[in-house]
N, C-alpha and C positions, 0 to 999 in steps of 0.2 A: 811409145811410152813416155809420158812426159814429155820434157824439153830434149830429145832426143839432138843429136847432130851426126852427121854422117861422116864416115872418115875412110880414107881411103889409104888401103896397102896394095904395095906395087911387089912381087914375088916372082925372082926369072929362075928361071930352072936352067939347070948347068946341063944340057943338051946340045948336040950335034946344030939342031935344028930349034929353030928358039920360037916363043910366041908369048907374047904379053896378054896376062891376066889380069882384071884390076877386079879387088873387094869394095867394099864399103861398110864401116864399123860404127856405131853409135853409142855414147855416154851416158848413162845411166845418174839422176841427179839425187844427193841425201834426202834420205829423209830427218822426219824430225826427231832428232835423239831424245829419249830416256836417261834421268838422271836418279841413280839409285843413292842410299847411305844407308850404310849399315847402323850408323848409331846418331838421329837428330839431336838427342839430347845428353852430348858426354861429360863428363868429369874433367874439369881439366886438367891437362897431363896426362890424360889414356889417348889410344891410336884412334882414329876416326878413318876413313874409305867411303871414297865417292866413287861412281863407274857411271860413265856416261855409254850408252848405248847405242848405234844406229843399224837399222832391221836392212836398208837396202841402201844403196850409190856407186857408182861406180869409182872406184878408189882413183889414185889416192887420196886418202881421205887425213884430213890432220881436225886435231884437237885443241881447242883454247880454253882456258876457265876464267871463271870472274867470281867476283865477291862484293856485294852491293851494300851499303850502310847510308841510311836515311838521310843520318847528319852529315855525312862525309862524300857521299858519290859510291861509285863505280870503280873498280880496281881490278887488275890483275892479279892472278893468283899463279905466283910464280912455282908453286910446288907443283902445279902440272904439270903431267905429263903422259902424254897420249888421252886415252881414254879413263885411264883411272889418275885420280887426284887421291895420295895419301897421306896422310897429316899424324906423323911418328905420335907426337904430342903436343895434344890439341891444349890453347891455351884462350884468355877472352880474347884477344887481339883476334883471334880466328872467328868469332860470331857474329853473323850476317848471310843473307840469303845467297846463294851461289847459283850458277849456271854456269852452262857446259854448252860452247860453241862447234859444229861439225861444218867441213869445208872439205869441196872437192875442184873439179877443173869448172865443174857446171854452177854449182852454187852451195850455200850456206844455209845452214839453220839452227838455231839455238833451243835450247831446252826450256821446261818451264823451271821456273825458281824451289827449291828447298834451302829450307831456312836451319840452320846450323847455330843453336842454343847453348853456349858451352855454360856449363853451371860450377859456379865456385865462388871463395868467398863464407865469411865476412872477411874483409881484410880487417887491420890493427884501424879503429875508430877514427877520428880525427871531432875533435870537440870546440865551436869555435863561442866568445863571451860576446856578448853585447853589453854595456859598454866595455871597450879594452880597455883595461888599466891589468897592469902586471908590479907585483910584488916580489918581494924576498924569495916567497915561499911559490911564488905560481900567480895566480890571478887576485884582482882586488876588485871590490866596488864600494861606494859611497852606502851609507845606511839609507833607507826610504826612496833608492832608484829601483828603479826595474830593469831587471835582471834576465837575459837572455840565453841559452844553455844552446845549440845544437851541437846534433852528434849526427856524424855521415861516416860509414865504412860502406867500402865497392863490395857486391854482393850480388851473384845472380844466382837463384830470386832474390828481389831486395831483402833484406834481414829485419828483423822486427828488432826494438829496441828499447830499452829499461835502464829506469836511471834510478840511482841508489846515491841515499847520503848518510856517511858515516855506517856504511854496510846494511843499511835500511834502505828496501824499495819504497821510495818516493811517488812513481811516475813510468808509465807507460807511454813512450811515444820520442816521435824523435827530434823536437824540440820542447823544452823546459823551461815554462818560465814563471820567473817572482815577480809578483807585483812590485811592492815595496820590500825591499830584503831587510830586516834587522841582523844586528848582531847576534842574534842568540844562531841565524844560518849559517856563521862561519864552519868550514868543515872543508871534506874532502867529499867531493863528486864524482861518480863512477858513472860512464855511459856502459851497459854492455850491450852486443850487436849479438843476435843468433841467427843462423839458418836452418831454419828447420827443414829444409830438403835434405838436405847432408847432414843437420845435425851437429852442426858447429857453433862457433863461439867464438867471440877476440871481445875485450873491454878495453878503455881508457880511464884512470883515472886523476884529477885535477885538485888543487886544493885551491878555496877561494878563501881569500877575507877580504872582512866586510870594517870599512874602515867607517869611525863615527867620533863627534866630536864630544871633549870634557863636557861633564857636565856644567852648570852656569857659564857663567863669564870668565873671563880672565881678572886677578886679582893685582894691585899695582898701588904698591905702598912701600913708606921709608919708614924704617925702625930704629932702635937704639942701640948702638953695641959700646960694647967695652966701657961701662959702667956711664954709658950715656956721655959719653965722649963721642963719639964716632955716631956718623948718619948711615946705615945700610939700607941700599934701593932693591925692594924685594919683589920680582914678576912671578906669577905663578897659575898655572892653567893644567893642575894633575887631573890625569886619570885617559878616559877616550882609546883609540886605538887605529895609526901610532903614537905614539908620544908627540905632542906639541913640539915645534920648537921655539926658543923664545930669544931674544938679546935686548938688550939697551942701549936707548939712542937719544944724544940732545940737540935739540933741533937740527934733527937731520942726520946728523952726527953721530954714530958708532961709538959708544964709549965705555963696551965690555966687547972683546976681541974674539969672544969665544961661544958660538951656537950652543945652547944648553938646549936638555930636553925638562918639558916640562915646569922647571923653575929657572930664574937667571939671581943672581944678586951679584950689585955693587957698591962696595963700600970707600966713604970719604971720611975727612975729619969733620966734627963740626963749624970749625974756623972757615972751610975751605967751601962750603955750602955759602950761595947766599938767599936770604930770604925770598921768597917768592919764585924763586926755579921750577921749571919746569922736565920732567923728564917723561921718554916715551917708553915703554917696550912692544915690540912688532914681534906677532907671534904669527906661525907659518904650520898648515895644518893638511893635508891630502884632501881631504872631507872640504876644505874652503875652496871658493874660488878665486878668492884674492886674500893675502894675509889682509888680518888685521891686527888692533895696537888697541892700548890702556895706558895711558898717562896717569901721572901725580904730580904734584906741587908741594915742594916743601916748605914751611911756614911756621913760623911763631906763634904760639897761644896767645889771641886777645888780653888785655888785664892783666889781672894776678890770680893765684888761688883764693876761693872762699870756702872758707869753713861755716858748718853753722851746726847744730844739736835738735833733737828731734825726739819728744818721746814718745813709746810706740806701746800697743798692747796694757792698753790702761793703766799707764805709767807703770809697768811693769820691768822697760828696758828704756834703754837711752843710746840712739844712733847718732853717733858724733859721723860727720860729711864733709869728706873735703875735695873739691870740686876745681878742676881745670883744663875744662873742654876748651875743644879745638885746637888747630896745627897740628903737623904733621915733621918729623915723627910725635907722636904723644906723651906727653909729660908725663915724666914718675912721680908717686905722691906716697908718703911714710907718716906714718902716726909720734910723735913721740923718740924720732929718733928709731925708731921699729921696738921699740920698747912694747906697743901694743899692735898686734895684726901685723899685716901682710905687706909688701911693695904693692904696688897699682899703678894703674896709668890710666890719667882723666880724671876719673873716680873715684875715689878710698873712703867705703864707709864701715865702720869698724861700731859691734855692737855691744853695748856696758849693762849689765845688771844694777835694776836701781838703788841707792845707796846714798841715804842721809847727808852720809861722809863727801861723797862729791861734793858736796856746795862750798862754791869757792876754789873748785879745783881745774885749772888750766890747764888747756890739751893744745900741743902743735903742732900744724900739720906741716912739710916740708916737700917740698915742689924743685923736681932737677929735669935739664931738656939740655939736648948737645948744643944748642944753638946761645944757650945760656952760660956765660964765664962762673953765675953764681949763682947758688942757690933762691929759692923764694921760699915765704913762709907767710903763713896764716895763723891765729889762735881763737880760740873759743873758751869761754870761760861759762862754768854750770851755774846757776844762781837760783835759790827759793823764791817763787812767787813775794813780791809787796803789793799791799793793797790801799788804795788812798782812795777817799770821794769826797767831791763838791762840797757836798754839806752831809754833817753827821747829825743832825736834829732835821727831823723835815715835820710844818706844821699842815693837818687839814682840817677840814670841815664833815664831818660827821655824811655819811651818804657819799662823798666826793672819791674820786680816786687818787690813790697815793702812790706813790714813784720815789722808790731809793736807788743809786746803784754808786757801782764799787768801779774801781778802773784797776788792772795792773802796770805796774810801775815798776819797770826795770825785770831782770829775767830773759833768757834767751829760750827755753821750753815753755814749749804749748802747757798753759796751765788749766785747770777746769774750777769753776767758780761753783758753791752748794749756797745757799741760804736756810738759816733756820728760824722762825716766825718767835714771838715777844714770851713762846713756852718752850723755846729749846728744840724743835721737833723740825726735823728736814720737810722745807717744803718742794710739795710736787708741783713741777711745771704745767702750765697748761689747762690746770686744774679751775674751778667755775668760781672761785675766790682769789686763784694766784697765777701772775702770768707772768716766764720768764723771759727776758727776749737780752738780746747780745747786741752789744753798741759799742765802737769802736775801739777794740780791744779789753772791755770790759764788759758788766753785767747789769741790769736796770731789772728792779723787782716790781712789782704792777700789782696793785692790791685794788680791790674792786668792793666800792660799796661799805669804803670802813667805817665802825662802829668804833661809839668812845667808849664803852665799859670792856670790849673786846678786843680790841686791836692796839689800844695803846703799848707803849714798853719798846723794849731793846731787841732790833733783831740784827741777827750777824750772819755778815759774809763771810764762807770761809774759801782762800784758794790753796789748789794745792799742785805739783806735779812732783817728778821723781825724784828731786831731791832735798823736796823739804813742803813747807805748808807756811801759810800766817792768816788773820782772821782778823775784821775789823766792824766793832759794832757802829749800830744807826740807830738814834733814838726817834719814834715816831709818836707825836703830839695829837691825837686825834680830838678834836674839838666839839662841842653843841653848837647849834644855833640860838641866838638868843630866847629867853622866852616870851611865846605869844599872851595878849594882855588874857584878861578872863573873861568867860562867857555865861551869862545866864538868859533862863529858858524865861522867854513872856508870854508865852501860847501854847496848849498843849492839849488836843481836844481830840478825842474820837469818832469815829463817824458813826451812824445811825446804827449799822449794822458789827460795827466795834470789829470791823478787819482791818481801818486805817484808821491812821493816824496824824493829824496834823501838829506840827511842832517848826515854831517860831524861838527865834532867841535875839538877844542884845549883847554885844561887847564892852564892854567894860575897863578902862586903862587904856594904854598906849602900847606898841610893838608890832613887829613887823608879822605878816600871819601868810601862810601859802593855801591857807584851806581850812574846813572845820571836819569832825567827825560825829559821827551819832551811836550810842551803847547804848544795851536795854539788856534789864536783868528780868528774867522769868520768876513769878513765884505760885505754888502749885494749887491750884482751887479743890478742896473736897466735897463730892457730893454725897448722902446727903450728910445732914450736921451743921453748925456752923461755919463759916468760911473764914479759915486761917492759913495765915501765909508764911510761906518758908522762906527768906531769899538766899539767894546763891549767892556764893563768891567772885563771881566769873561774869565777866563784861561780855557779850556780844560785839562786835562793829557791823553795824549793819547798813552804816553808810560812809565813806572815807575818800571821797571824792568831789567831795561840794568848794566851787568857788569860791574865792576869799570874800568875794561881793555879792554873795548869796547870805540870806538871813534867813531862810524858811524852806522845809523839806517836808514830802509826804511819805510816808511810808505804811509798805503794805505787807497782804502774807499775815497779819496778825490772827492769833487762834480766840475768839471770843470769850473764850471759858477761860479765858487765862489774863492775871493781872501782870501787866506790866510795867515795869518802872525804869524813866529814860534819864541819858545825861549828855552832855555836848563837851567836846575840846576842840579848841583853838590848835593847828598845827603851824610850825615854820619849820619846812620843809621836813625832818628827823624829830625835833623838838615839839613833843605836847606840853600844853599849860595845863594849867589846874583844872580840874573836870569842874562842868557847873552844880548846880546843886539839883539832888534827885527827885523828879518827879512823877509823877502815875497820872496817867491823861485822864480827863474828864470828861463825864455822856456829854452831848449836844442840850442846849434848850428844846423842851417839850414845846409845838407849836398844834395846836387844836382846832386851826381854821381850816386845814386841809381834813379832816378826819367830819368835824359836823358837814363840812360840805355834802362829802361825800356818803355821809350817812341820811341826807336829805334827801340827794338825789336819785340814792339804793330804795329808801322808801315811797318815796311818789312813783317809781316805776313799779312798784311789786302793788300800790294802790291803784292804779290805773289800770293793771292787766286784771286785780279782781274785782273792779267795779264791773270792767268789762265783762267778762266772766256772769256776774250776777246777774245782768242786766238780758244776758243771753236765757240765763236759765229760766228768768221770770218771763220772757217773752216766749221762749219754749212750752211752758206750764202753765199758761195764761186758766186755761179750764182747771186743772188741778187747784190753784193757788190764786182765786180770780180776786179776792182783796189786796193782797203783795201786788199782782197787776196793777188793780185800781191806784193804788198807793201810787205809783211811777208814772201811768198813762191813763188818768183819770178823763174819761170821757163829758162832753157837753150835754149841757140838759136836754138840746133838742135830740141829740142823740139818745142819752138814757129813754125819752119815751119812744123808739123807733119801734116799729112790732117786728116781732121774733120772727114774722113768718115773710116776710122781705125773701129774695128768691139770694140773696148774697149769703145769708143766714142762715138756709135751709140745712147745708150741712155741718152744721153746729147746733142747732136745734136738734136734730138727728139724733145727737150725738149724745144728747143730756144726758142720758141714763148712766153713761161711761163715766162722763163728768162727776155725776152726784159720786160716784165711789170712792173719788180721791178730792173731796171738797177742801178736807181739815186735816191740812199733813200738819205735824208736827214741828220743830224746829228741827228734832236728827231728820226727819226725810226731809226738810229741805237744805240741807247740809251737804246728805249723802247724795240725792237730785243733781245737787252744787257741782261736785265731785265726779259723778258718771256724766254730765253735761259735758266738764272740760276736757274729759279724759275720751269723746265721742265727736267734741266739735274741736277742731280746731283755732276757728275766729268766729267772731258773731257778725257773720255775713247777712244774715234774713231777718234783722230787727226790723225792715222796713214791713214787711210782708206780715211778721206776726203783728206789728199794731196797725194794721188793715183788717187784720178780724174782728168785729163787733160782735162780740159774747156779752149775752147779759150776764151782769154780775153774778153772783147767790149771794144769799144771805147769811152768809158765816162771817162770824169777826175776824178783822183782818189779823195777821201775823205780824209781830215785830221780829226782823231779823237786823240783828249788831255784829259787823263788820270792824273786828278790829285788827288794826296794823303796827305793827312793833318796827322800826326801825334803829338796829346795832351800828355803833358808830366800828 
């Protein structure tokens, strides 16, 4: 069986007579042990029992145990012993896979592995920040970092985990993180760890702040104390969380002893400051990475104070200003002693209801700075508008344009300037006869296009502001131009058709002239009746653009039923002369060579279309009317005796009998003949043809026919 080995026992027996027996014994080797447990997966702190087993070997046999863990190796398991390993109370230090070694004089063999699970847990959490920063109260982080939370409790099974803030679940899982944290996150953070095999529990909880800096900048100025005797250097960076802290330093130099938070101040005499110092304060903040600082310079105010007066709301109010920008600390400025308004610094403007009574009344301002042994002062005096100009008579020329204007003269308010024209009446600016315009520190009035019966006279400027008025008149001389000499008419003729009219004139005297005009008066023609005339009062101009070196103009548009009657003026430029003397144009000469011309000409054509005409009809009608023929186309004697019976003749001969029945027309049938000839033939194309026919005569007395021709000129 197996690795057997043979062993030998030597046994004498206690006899008279002796004799040696010899055995031979063999070892029997383990097998391979069975590893039981009663409980793989205990609680920790309950009993656990492992029994290692082996079915056959020859003893004796011993027991060894182990305990295996991934991270750590192989170990012994000193609670061994013999065959069963018992574990009073099992704890995690106990969890990992175990085996059970068996051993005899032949050999060894080990068990297979059971893995021993102890469950327990959550332990007390443990929460660690990313980034570390620690506070008063627990943990800190800067505003706008991110923010790292893990939470780890030992736990088998691992434990799930939930984070709460401010007793509100936030978050599932066992890291937490803010992107950018603000302040509004500041709180208290709670990890809790469960196990839900066992149905336990353990939390941590943590407070963080969130630290972040004042709002704006840090502020760093020197003020006045103790009635502007004394300079105080004032740092100041409120608000944020925690508190800034601040001190003052000159060049380099420490020279307040004591870390404030949020403000610092240090106060000197004025005496003990000198102009143009320089001071630092360095402020120190958790949220910075390096402090920082804001300096000032203390200094003198450029100048002096100025005062000046201002009236405002349609001289309604009067702002007295008294002004002393710049340095450091800032100047105080008092009205009157403080008699009116407030103390101020830099600026004091103090507001007056307008009031007649002011004119002439001095206001002053008083100006105090620590750096100053004595006061300063300024004054302003209120004064009414005066009004003065160049010239108070101004002369023009009729047509031209006129230019008055007013200047103010002395006064420290804004005054406003009105004008009223030669009847009293405010004029509007801007307007298409009046243009206002403002020239240096005064008003200029712009008259366009003045007339001398209308625009002459006195107009006044009035100014005025809030405490008071004055008014200063201008006399304006509007002028003619001289008058142009006078004109009469030498021509004045109508045309054929009496729609135009021709009109000629001469000048007469001496004077200067830019032009002539031309008037016509209507007067009303009645038909039927006699013809009397009305005349009107009322000139027409029907022409007013004629060059001064024109003498003659046509004009048209004329209504022929209608008399009218013309007159001429001389213009220089505004100025008409005396109108000429009234005229009524006259017909044209009647001229009678164009009229018989053409009544000649009208005749010989109307006598030649009806000679034509006749001559047609009678060569038409030769058989009807053979003496009227004869008359025109009177045949030769050898002819008249030709015999009728010629073969040219024959059908004319034929034809007698036809003939004889219209021998002896009348004069109406050869009239009305006349008449259905021209109204049938258009031309008399075949006169050749009809005096080719040789018809004898007949015997009837010939016809007189009298063509007579009228021609109307």
């Amino acid at each position: 069986m197996g690795d057997e080995s043979p062993r030998e026992d030597i046994f004498i027996l206690p006899h008279i007579s002796s004799c040696v027996i010899s055995f031979t014994f063999f070892s029997v080797p383990v097998l391979k042990p069975t590893l039981q447990i009663n409980d793989s997966v205990p609680v920790e702190g309950s009993p656990v029992l492992l029994a290692c087993s082996v079915k056959d070997g020859t003893g004796p046999i011993s027991y060894t145990w182990h305990r295996h863990i991934i991270q750590e190796g192989t170990f012994p398991v000193p609670e061994g012993l013999g065959s069963v390993l018992t574990l009073t109370s099992v704890n995690r230090t106990h969890t990992g896979w175990y085996t059970c070694t068996v051993r005899n004089s032949v050999n060894e063999e080990t068990s297979g592995r059971q893995y021993l699970d102890v469950i327990y847990g959550p332990d007390e959490p443990v929460i660690e920040i990313k980034p570390y920063a620690i506070s008063e109260n627990g943990f800190a982080a800067n505003e706008q970092e991110e923010v790292t939370l893990n939470c780890t409790a030992s736990s088998n099974p691992p434990c799930h985990y939930i984070w709460f803030y401010n007793n509100s679940q936030i978050y599932s899982g066992q890291m937490y993180v803010i992107p950018r944290i603000s302040r509004s996150q500041t709180g208290l953070y709670t990890c809790l760890a469960k196990n839900f095999h066992l149905n336990t529990r353990t939390q941590l909880t943590i407070s963080l702040s969130v630290y972040y800096l004042p709002e704006g900048s840090p502020v760093c100025t020197a003020l006045s104390r103790n009635h502007y005797m004394e300079v105080a250097l004032w740092c100041s960076w409120e608000g944020g969380h925690p508190l800034a802290q601040v001190r003052w330093t000159k060049m380099g130099e420490e020279v307040n002893e004591i870390t404030t938070k949020s403000n610092a101040t240090k106060v000197y005499k004025g005496g003990e400051v000198q102009n143009g110092s320089t001071y630092t304060c360095a402020i120190s903040h958790p949220a910075l990475r390096k402090d920082i600082s804001c300096s000032t310079t203390i200094s003198i105010p450029a100048g002096s104070p100025n005062c000046s007066a201002v009236a405002t709301k349609q001289n309604e109010f009067v702002m007295l200003t008294c002004e002393w920008p710049g340095g450091l600390p800032r100047a105080s400025l008092e009205w009157n002693n403080r008699e009116i308004g407030d103390t101020k610094e830099s600026s004091n403007i103090y507001v007056l209801k307008s009031d007649p009574s002011y004119n002439g009344h001095l206001f002053t301002c008083t100006a105090l700075h620590p750096m100053y042994p004595e006061a300063k002062q300024c004054r302003v005096l209120l004064e009414a508008p005066i009004l003065n100009a160049s010239e108070k008579e101004v002369w023009v020329l009729e047509g031209s344009e006129a230019q008055m204007t007013c200047y103010l003269k002395g006064g420290n308010l804004t005054s406003e300037i009105i004008w009223y024209n030669n009847k009293n009446k405010e004029i509007v600016p801007d307007s298409q006869k009046y243009g206002i315009t403002k020239e240096n520190g005064g008003s200029v009035l712009i008259m366009r296009e003045a007339e001398w019966n209308m625009d002459s006279g006195l107009y006044r400027c009035l100014a005025f502001n809030a405490v008071g008025n004055s008014s200063l008149f201008i006399r304006l001389h509007v002028k003619k131009y001289p008058t142009p000499p006078n004109v009469t008419i030498s021509k004045l003729l109508y045309s054929r058709q009496r729609t135009e009219v021709d009109v000629e004139w001469m000048t007469q005297g001496t004077g200067d002239l830019t032009g002539f005009m031309v008037q016509r008066q209507a007067s009303i023609r009645s038909f039927p009746g006699p013809r009397r005339s009305v005349q009107t009062t009322l000139w027409d101009t029907v022409a007013s653009d004629i060059e001064p070196d024109i003498r003659g103009h046509k004009l048209g548009g004329l209504d022929p039923a209608i008399v009218y009657a013309f007159r001429i003026l001389a213009v220089n430029h505004r100025t008409t002369g005396f109108p000429s003397e009234v005229k009524t144009p006259a017909d044209p000469p009647f001229n009678a060579y164009p009229a018989v011309i053409g009544a000649a000409v009208t005749g010989m054509i109307v006598a030649t279309v009806a000679s034509l005409l006749v001559f047609q009809y009678i060569v038409r009608n030769r058989e009807n009317n053979p003496r009227l023929h004869d008359m025109f186309f009177r045949p030769g004697r050898a002819e008249a005796r030709e015999n009728i019976r010629n073969p040219e003749d024959a059908e004319t001969a034929g034809d007698g009998a036809g003939a004889e029945s219209v021998t002896n027309p009348t004069a109406e049938d050869v009239t009305a003949n006349i008449s259905n000839e021209v109204n049938e033939l258009p031309a008399p194309d075949n006169t050749d043809n009809a005096v080719s026919q040789k018809a004898e005569p007949p015997g009837d007395d010939p016809v007189n026919v009298t063509i007579t021709v009228t021609a109307t000129p």
